[in-house]
C-alpha positions in Angstrom: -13.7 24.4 -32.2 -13.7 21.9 -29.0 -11.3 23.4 -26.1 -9.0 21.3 -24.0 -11.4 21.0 -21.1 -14.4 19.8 -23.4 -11.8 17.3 -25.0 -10.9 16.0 -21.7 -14.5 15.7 -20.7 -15.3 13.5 -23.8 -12.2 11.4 -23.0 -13.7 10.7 -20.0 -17.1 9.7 -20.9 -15.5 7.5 -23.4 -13.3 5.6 -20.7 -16.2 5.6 -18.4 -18.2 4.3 -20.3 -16.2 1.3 -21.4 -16.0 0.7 -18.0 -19.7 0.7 -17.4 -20.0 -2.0 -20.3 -17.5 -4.1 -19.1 -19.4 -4.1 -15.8 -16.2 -3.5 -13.8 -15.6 -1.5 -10.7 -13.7 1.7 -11.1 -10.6 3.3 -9.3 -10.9 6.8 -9.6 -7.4 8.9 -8.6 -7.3 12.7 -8.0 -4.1 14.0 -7.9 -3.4 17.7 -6.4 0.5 19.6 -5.8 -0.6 19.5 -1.8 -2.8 15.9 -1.8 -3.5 12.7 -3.5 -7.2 11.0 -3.2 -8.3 8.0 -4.4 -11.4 6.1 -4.8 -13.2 2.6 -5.6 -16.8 2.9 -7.1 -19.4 0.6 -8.1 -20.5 -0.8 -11.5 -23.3 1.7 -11.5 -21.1 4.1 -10.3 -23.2 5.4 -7.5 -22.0 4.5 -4.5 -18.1 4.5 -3.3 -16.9 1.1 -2.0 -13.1 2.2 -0.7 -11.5 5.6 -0.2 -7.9 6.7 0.9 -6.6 9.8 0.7 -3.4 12.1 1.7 -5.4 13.9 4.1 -5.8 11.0 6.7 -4.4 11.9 9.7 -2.5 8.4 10.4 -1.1 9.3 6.4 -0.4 13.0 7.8 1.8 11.9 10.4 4.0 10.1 8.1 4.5 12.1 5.0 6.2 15.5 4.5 4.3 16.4 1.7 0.7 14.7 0.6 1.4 15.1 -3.5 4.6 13.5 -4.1 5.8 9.6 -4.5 6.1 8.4 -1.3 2.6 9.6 -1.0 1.4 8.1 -4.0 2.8 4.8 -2.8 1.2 5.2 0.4 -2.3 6.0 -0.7 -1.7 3.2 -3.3 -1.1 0.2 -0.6 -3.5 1.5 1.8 -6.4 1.7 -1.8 -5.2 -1.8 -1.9 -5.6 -2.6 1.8 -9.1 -1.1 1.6 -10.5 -2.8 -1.5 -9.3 -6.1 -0.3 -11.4 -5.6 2.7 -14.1 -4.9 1.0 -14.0 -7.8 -0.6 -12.7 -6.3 -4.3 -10.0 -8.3 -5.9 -10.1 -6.4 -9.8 -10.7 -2.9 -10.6 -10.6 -0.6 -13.6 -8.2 1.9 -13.6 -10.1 5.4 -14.9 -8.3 8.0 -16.0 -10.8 10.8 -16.1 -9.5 11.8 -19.6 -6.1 11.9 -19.0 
């Protein structure tokens, strides 16, 4: 019998590897009670191309509390910001078997 954590996990490898054979870039985001991350990777998946995250101190300053909307919106835009930057216009949004 396959427990919820292994379920996940295969979830997961499915989405990701869609992804991978669509040959998009992926936008990984972590979400914690105290802090939200997120994360632009490459095709290969290798190498991280844009990163923002709830424990930047300029995001710090402005925020109460690093898990809740506002701070999802924040880390959203400035994801955004970043990517554009870098030159990224599409991503692929991975769920991580959620």
């Amino acid at each position: 019998m396959i427990d919820k954590n292994q379920a996940r996990l295969r979830r997961a490898r499915k989405t990701r590897a869609k992804i991978a054979e669509l040959k998009s870039l992926r936008l990984s985001v972590h979400r914690t009670n105290s802090h939200i991350y997120a994360q632009v990777f490459s095709p290969c998946g290798s190498k991280v191309l844009a990163v923002a995250s709830s424990l930047e101190p300029e995001v710090r300053k402005s925020l109460a509390n690093g898990g809740n909307v506002s701070a999802a919106a924040v880390i959203g835009k400035l994801i955004a910001e970043r990517a554009k930057n870098a030159g990224i216009d599409q991503v692929a949004f991975d769920r991580g078997g959620f």
